[in-house]
C-alpha positions in Angstrom: 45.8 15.6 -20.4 47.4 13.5 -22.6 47.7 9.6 -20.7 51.3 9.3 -22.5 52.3 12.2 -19.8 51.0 10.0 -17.5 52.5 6.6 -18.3 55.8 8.5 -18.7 55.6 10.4 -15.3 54.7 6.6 -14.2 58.1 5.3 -15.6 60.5 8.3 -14.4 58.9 9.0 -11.2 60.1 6.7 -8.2 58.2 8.3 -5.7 54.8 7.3 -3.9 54.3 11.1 -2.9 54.2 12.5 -6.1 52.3 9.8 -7.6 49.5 9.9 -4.9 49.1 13.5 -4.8 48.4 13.6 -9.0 45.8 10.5 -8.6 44.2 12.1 -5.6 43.8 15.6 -7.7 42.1 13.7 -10.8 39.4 12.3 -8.5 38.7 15.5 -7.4 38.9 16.6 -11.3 36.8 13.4 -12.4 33.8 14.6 -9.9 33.0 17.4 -11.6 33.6 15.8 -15.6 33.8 12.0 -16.6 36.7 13.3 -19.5 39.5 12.2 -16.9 38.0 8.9 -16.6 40.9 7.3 -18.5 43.8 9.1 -17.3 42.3 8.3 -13.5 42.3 4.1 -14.0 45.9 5.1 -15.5 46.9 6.7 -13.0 45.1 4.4 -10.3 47.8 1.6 -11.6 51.1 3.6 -11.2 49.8 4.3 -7.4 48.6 0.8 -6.8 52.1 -0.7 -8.3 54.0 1.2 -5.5 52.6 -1.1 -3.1 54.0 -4.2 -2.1 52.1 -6.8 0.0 50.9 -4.8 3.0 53.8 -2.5 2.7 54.0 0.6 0.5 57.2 1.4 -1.3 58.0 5.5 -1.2 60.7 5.0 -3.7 61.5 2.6 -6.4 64.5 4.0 -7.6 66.8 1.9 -9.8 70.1 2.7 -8.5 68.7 2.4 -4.8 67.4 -0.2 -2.9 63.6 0.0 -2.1 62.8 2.8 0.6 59.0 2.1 2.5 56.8 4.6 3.0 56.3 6.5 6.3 52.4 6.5 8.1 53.0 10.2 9.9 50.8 12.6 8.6 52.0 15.5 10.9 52.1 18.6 9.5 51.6 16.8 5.7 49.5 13.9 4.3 52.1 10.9 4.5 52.9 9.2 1.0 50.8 6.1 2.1 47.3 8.9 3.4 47.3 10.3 0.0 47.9 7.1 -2.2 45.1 5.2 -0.1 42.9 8.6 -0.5 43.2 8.3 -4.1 42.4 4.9 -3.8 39.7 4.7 -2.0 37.9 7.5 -4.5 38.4 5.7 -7.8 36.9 2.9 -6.3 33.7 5.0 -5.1 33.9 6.9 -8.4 33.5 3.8 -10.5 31.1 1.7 -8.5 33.1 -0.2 -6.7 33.1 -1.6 -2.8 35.1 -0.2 -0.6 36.8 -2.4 2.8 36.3 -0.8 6.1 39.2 0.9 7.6 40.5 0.8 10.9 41.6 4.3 12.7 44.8 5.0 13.2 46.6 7.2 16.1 45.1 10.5 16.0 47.0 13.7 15.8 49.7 11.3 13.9 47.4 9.8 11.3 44.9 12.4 11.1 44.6 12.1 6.8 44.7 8.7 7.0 42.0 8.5 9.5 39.9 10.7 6.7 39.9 8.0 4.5 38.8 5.8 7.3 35.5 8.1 8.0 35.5 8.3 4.0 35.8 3.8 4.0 33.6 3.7 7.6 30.7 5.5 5.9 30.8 9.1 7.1 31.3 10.6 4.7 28.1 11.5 2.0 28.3 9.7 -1.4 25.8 11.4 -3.3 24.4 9.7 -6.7 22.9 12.0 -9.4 22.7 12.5 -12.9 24.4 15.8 -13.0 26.7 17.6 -11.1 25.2 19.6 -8.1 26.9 22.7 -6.5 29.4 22.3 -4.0 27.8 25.1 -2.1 24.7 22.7 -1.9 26.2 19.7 -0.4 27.7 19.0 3.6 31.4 19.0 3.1 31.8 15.7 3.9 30.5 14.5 0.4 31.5 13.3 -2.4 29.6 13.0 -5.8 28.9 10.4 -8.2 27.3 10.2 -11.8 24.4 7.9 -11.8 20.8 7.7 -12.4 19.2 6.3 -9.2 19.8 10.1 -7.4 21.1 8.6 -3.9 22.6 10.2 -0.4 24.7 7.0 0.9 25.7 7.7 4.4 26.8 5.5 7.3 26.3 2.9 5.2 22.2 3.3 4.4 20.9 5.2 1.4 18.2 7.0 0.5 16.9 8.2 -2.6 16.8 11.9 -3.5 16.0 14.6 -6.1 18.4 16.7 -7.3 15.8 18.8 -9.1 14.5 19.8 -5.5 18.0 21.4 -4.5 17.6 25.3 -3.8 19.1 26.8 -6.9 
């Protein structure tokens, strides 16, 4: 995909929701091939400019005033969930630290509180130098090109071989 789309959907779109959701699917599209690298940091930026101080912004419209983003994930991911989902994957994706995350009220906050497990450590984040089968890995994992092969979770890694996977 071509990062003028991007940048353009970045300019017309006023909405956090939309935004969020795109940057949270090229994560999931990064994983698997390092060619949406680019269009990911791009599209990092147009998430991370709806926020303002601790608040996020839903909609930045022109002709409206500034409407902030809702935290109720019930029946959907809430605007804020999936932008601080996205987040929080670029920034494992490219090496960089993420904060711990404090849980919010279940059964209201239930996405958000899966970036918290993701933040918290509970989630795997495994390290190789190519991709391994999903079928292979628990389902609360998340890969990472690298070449120290590594299983970070709850905060402690340990080293691994990919090679030794069952095929």
């Amino acid at each position: 995909m071509d990062t003028h789309i991007i940048m353009e959907f970045c300019k017309k779109q006023s909405f956090l929701f939309d935004a969020a959701a795109m940057l949270t699917a090229i994560s999931m599209l990064f994983e698997d091939d390092d060619k949406w690298s680019d269009l990911m940091t791009r599209m990092a930026l147009c998430v991370e400019s709806f926020k303002d101080g601790e608040k996020w912004a839903e909609s930045r419209a022109e002709d409206f005033q500034t409407v902030y983003a809702a935290w109720f994930d019930h029946p959907i991911p809430s605007s804020v969930s999936l932008a601080e989902m996205g987040l929080t994957r670029v920034a494992l994706l490219t090496g960089k630290e993420v904060p711990l995350k404090h849980y919010r009220q279940p059964f209201e906050s239930d996405f958000y509180n899966l970036v918290s497990m993701v933040n918290n450590g509970l989630f795997h984040i495994f390290t190789s130098r190519t991709f391994i089968p999903w079928s292979l890995l628990p389902v609360n994992s998340i890969q990472v090109r690298g070449e120290n092969e590594t299983d970070c979770y709850m905060r402690t890694c340990r080293v691994f071989n990919s090679q030794l996977l069952p095929k």
